[in-house]
N, C-alpha and C positions, 0 to 999 in steps of 0.2 A: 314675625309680628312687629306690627311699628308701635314704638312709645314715645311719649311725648316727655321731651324736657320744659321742665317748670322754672320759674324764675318769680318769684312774688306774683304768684297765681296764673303768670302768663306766660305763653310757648316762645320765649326769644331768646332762647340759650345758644342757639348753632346759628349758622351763617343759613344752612338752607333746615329751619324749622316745621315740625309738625303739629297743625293747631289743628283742633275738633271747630265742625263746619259754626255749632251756637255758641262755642270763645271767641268764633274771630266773628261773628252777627255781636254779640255781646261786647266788643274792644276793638270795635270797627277805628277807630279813628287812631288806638294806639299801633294797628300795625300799618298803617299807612303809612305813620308817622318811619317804621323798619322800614318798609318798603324805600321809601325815601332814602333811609341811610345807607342802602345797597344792600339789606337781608333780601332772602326768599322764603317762601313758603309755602310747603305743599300744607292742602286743606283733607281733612278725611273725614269722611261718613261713615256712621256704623265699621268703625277699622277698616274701611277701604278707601285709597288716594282718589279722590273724585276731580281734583284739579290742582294748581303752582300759584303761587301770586308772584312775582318777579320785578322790578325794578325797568321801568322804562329807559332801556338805552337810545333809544332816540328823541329823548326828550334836547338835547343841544341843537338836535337838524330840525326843529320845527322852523320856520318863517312866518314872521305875520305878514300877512297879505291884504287883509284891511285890519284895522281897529276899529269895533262895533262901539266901543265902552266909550267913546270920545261922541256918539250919537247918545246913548242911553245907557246909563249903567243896570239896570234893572232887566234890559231884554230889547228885542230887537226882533221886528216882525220877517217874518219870509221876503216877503215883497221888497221892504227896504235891503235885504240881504243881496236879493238878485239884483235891484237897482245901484247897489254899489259896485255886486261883481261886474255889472254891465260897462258900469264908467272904467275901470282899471283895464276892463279888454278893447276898448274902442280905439 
């Protein structure tokens, strides 16, 4: 049977944690914040493992390839999207 370690009401006690699926909808933004700092955590429904949240290790191999945010900080249509990738491949 899996149980959940507690910590001031929240599942961050172990390196790889077990949070129920409406604590981690309810404290979205505190285990991100784990996620970030290299935790894991499997998620469970009704006491079944239904998925992991994990830590992106590719996050250093990304490459920008354009910077949209120097056009519009707020969004950036399709069209403009392809007209940029279009000048970078010519």
């Amino acid at each position: 049977m899996l149980r959940r370690k507690r910590i001031l009401g929240h599942a961050l006690a172990m390196k790889n944690s077990i949070v129920g699926l409406k604590e981690l909808r309810e404290n979205i933004n505190t285990y991100i914040a784990e996620v970030r700092k290299g935790k894991s955590f499997i998620i469970i429904r009704k006491s079944k493992p239904i998925f992991k949240i994990v830590p992106s290790e590719l996050e250093d191999q990304w490459e920008t390839v354009a910077d949209f945010t120097r056009i519009n900080k707020h969004g950036v249509s399709a069209t403009t999207i392809l007209k940029e990738l279009r000048k970078l491949n010519a």
